[in-house]
C-alpha positions in Angstrom: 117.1 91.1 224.7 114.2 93.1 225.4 111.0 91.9 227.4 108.3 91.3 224.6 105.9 88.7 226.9 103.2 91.8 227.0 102.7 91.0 223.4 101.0 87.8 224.7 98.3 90.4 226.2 95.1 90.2 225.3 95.0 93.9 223.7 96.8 92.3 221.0 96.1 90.0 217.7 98.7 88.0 215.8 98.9 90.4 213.6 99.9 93.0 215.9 102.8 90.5 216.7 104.0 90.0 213.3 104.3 93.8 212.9 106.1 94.0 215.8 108.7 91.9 214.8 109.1 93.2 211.3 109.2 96.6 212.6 112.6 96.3 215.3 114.0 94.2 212.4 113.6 97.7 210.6 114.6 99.1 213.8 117.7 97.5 213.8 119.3 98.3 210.4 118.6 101.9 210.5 121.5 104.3 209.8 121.2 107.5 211.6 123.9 110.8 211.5 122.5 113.0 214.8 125.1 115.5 213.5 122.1 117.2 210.5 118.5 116.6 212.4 117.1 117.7 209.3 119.1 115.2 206.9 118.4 112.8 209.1 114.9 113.2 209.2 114.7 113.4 206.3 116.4 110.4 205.4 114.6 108.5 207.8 111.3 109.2 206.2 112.0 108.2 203.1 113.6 104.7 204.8 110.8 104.2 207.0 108.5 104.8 203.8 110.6 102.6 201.9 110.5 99.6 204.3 106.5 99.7 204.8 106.7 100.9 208.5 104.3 104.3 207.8 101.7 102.4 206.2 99.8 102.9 209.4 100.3 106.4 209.8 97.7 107.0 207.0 94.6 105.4 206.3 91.8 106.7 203.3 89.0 105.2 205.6 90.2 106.9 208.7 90.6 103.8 210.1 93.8 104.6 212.3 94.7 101.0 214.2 96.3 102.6 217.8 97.5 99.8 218.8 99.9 99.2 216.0 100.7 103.4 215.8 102.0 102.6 219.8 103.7 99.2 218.9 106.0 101.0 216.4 106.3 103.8 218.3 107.6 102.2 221.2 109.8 99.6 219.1 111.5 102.8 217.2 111.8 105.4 220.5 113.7 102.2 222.2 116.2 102.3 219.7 116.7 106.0 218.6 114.5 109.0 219.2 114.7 110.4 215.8 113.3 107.6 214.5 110.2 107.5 216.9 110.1 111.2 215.7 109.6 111.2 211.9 107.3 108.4 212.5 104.9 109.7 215.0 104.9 112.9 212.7 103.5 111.1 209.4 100.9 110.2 211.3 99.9 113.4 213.2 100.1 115.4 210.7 98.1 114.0 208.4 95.8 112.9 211.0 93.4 115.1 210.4 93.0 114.4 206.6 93.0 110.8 207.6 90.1 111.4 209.7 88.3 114.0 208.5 89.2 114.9 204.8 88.0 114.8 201.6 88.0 111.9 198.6 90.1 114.2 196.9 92.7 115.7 199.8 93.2 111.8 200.8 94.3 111.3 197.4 96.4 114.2 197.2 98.2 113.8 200.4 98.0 110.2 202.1 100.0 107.9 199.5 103.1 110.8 199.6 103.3 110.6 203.0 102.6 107.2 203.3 105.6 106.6 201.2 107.9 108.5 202.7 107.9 110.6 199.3 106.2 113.8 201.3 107.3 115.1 205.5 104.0 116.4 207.1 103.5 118.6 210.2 100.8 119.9 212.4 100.5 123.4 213.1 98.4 123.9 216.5 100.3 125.8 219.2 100.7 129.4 219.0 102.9 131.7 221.1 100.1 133.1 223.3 97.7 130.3 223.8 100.3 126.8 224.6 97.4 124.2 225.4 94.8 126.3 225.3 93.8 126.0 222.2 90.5 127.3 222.3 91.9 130.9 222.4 93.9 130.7 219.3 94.4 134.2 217.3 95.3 133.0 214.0 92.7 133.9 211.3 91.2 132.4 208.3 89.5 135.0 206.6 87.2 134.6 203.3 87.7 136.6 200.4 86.0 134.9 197.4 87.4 131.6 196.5 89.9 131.7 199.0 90.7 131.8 203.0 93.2 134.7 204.1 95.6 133.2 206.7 97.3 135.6 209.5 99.3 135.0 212.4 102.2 132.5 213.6 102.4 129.0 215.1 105.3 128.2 217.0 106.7 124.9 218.5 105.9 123.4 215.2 107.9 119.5 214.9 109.3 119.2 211.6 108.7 123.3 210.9 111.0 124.0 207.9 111.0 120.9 206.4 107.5 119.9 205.9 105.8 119.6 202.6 102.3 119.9 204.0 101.0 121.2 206.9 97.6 120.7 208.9 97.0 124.3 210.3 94.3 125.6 212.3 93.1 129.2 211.9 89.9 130.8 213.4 87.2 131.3 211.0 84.8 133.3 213.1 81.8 131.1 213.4 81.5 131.2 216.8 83.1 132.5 220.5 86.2 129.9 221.5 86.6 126.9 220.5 83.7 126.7 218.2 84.9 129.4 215.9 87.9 127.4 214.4 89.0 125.9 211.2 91.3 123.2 209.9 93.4 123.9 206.7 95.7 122.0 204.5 98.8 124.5 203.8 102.1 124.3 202.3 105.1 125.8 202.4 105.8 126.9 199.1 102.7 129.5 199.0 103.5 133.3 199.3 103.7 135.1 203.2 105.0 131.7 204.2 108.0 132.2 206.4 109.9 130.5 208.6 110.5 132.8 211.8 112.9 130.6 213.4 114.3 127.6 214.2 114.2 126.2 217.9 116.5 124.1 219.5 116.2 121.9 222.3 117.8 119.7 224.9 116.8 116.7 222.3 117.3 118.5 219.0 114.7 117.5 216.6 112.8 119.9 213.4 111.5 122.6 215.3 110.4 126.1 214.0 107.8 129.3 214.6 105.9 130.0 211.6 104.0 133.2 210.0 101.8 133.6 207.9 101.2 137.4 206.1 98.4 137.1 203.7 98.5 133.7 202.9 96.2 132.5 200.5 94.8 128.7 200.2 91.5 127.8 198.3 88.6 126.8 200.1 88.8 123.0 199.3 91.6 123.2 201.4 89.4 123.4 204.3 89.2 119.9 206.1 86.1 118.7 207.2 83.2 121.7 208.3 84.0 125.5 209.1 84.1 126.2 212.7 84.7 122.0 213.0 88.4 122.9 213.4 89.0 122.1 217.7 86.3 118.5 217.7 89.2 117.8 214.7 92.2 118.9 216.7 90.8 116.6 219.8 90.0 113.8 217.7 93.2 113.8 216.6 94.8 114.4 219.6 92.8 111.5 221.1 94.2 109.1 218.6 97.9 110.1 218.7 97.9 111.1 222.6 98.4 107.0 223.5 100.9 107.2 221.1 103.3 109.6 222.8 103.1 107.4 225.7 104.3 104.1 223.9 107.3 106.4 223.2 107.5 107.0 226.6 107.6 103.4 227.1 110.1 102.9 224.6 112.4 105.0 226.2 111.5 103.2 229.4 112.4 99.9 228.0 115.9 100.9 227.0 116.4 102.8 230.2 115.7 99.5 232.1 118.2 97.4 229.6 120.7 99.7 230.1 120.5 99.7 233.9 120.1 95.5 233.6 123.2 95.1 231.8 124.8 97.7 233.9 124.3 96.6 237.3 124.9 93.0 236.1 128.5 93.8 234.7 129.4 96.3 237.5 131.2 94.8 240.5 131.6 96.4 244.3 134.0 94.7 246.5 133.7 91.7 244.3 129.9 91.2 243.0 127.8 92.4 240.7 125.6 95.5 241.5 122.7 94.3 241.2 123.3 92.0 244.5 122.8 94.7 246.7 119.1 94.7 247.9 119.1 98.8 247.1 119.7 98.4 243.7 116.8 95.1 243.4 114.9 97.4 244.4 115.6 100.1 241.9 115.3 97.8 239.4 111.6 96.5 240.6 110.2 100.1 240.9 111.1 100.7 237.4 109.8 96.9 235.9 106.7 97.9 237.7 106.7 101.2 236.0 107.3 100.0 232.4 104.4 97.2 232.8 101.9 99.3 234.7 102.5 102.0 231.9 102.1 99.6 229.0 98.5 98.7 230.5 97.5 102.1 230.4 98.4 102.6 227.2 97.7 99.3 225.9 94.2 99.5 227.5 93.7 103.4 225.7 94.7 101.7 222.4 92.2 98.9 222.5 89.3 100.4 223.7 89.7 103.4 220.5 90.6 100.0 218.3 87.3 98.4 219.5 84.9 101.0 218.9 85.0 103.7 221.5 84.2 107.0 219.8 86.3 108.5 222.6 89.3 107.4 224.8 89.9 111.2 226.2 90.7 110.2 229.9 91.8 106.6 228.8 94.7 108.3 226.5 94.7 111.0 229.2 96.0 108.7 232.1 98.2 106.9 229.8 100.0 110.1 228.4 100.5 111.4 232.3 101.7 108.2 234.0 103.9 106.7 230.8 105.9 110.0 230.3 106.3 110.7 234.1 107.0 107.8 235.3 109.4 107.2 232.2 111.7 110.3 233.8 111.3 108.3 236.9 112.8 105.2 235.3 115.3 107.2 233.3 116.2 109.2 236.2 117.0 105.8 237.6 119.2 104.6 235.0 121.5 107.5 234.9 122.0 107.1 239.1 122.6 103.6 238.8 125.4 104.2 235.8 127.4 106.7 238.1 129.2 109.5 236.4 128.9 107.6 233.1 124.8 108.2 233.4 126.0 111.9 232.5 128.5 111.0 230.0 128.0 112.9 226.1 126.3 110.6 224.2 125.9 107.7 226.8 122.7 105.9 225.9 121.0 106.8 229.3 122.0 110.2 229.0 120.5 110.8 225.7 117.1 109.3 227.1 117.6 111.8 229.8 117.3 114.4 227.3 114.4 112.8 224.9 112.4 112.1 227.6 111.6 115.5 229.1 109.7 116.9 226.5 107.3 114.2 226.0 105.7 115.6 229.4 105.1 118.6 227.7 103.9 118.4 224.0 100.6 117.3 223.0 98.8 118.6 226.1 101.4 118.8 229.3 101.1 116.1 232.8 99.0 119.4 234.7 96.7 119.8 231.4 96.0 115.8 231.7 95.4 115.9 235.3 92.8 118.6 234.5 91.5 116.3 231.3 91.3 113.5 233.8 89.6 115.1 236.3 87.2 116.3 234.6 86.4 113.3 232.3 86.0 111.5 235.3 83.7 113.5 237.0 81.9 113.3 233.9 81.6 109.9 233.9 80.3 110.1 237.4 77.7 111.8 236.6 76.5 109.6 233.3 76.1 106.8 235.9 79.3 105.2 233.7 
């Protein structure tokens, strides 16, 4: 049985517990084939959507509640990765419409994904630029009623099977950052092509995009011209705490796993986890998993309560929760012994799921630099 006393916390209300108990009961009678990633996200979409658990993904007053986004995130990445996955994706890539879009693109968009009826992606990183977003090459042109859209995105999750995307283009209004654009595109529109599809250590929807001359209207615009990276951040604000409850989630299991190892393993006639080495294992990663779900916990409700930003809040819980989740990880495989590196072996397929959270959505060296600077920042606002 997992460890739920932090839901006693003060971060939470009793409706955050009530939704974290219907959600692992979802959790729990979810059938997932790893053999088609795209048929199973597919298919888990549509179930999640059916059962009610990506109601929170979207929200037509742009009223995303964090703390419930981690809570399911880090119920669904403790029990399958996938899962986590095509949740955390609803909700990012509409995130931007949620936030920032019209009456009308709400209306279009929110109750299909919200359902499970529609996948949605967001389209940020290109090949030359990674995290540095402000240097984006993709353009938006104008040509009447219309943008023009050139250039690729690549690392796209759920590229290829997506019905909508949130893409951002540069639209010339200014130098940088400034000059950028958010667009609602989708995949059926002409010069849409999918380049390739990328596979990974944790194989999940992944694909590099182009675009040659594709045309959307301009209604498709979300939020201002040039407003494109202040939408991009905000988002990334929101969902950033999120990646860590996943993080966390995979922690949790990890430490299970090494509980009920340890306790069911005997050397020279006890258990493993009477030798002091191994107690004290097990108490570096405990401390991990708790002092990560404050950070996170604390990012969550803060943005919940008000804050108009949580940048270095969702920044140290991002870096600590995914990095010290390898840490705990890292643990669990050591303590299972050759079965740790066993095909298919719970801790070995949190050995793979982990590693990429430490990259995507703004890599452990790009928070240390968000960090930084945010507190120096801070320093100098006297806050």
């Amino acid at each position: 049985m997992p460890d739920r006393s932090f839901l006693t916390w003060p971060f939470f209300e009793p409706r955050h517990r009530d939704w974290a108990a219907r959600v692992e009961q979802v959790a729990q009678g979810l059938e997932i084939d790893h053999t088609d990633t795209d048929a199973a996200c597919r298919r888990l979409v549509r179930d999640l959507g059916a059962a009610g658990l990506l109601h929170p993904t979207a929200d037509e007053g742009g009223q995303l509640d964090v703390r419930t986004l981690c809570l399911t995130r880090e119920i669904l990445a403790r029990h399958d990765g996938l899962a986590d996955f095509s949740f955390a994706m609803q909700g990012l890539g509409t995130g931007a419409i949620s936030l920032f879009g019209t009456p009308e693109q709400k209306a279009a968009w929110l109750p299909k994904t919200r359902s499970g009826q529609a996948i949605s992606a967001f389209a940020l990183t290109e090949p030359q630029s990674g995290s540095d977003v402000a240097n984006s090459t993709m353009t938006a042109t104008r040509d009447g009623d219309d943008y023009v859209l050139n250039g690729e995105k690549t690392w796209i999750s759920n590229g290829g099977i997506a019905d909508v995307y949130t893409l951002f283009a540069r639209t010339g209004e200014a130098p940088g950052a400034k000059g950028l654009s958010a667009f609602i595109v989708t995949p059926d529109l002409p010069g849409f092509e999918v380049v390739e599809r990328l596979s990974t250590i944790a194989p999940h929807p992944l694909a590099t995009l182009r675009f040659t001359d594709v045309r959307v209207p301009v209604q498709s615009m979300i939020g201002a011209g040039g407003a494109g990276f202040r939408i991009a951040m905000s988002v990334l604000d929101v969902f950033r705490s999120t990646v860590a409850a996943a993080a966390l989630g995979f922690a949790r299991r990890a430490l299970d796993e090494a509980l009920q190892r340890v306790g069911a393993r005997h050397v020279q006639g006890a258990p493993l986890f009477d030798l002091q080495m191994v107690q004290g294992h097990v108490a570096d990663m405990a401390l991990d998993v708790d002092a990560a779900a404050l950070l996170i916990y604390r990012a969550a409700w803060a943005k919940d309560s008000g804050a108009p930003r949580v940048t270095r809040e969702a920044a140290m819980a991002k870096l600590f929760a995914t990095d010290h989740a390898q840490q705990v990880i890292d643990t669990a495989v050591q303590l299972f012994g050759g079965d740790g590196v066993r095909s298919g072996m719970p801790v070995e397929t949190l050995y793979r799921e982990i590693r990429a959270l430490r990259i995507y959505e703004g890599a452990s060296d790009v928070q240390k630099v968000v960090i930084a600077r945010q507190t120096k920042a801070a320093q100098s606002e006297g806050k």
